[in-house]
C-alpha positions as CSV (number, residue, x, y, z in Angstrom):
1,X,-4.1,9.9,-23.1
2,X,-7.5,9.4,-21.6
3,X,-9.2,11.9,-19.5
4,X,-11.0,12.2,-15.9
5,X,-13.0,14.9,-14.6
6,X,-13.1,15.3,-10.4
7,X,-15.0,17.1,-9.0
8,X,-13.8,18.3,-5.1
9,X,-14.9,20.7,-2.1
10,X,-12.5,23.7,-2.3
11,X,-10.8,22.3,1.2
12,X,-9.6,19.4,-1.0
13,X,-8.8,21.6,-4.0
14,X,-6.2,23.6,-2.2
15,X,-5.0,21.3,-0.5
16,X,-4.2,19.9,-3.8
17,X,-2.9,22.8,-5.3
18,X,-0.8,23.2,-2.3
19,X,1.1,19.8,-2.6
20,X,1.4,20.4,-6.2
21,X,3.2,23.4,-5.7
22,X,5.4,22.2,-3.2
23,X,6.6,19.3,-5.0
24,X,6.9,21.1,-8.0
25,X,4.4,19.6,-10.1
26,X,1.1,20.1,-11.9
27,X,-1.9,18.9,-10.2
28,X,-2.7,15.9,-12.0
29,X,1.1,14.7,-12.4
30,X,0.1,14.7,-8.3
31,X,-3.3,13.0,-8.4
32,X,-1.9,10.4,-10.6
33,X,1.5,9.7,-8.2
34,X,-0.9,9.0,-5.4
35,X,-3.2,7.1,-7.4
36,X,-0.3,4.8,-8.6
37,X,0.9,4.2,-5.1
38,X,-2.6,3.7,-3.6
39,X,-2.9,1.0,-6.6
40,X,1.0,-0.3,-5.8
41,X,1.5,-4.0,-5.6
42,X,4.5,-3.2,-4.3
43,X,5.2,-3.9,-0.7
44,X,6.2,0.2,1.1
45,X,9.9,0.8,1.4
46,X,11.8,-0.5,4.4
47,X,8.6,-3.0,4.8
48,X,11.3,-5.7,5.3
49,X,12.8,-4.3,8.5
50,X,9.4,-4.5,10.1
51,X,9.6,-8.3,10.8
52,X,9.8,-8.6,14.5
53,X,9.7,-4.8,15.3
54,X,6.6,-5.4,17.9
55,X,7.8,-6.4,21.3
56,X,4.7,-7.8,22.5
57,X,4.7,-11.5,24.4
58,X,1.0,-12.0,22.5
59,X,3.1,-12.6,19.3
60,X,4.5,-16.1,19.5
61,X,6.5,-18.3,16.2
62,X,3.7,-21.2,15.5
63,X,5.7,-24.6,15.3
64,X,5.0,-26.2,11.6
65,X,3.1,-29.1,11.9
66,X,4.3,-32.6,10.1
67,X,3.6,-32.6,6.9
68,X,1.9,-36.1,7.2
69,X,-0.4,-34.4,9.5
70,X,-2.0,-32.6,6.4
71,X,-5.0,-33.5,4.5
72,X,-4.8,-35.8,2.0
73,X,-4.9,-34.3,-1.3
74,X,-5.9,-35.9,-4.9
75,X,-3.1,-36.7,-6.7
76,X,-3.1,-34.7,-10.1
């Protein structure tokens, strides 16, 4: 398994250490976890309850156009 050295302010050391601890794992099982999720192409949990969740009259449903209205496209 490959390797990577970081090196961190002792602020961002224990705060490390301090997560690690209280989820009960080592410190790089914890740098990796947050590394995977930061690189997620996943959307978050419960992402599709936002839809409509801003009640704001700036936020309006565009009508779709006619599709004959669209550029003409080559034909492949």
């Amino acid at each position: 398994m490959p390797q990577v050295s970081l090196y961190l302010d002792d602020d961002t050391h224990h705060e490390i250490a301090i997560r690690a601890k209280m989820s009960q794992s080592s410190m790089s099982k914890l740098i990796t976890d947050i590394l995977r999720a930061h690189f997620s192409k996943e959307w978050p949990a419960g992402f599709e309850h936002t839809f409509a969740s801003i009640q704001d009259n700036s936020f309006t449903r565009q009508e779709a156009s006619a599709w004959q209205l669209d550029t003409p496209r080559e034909s492949l």
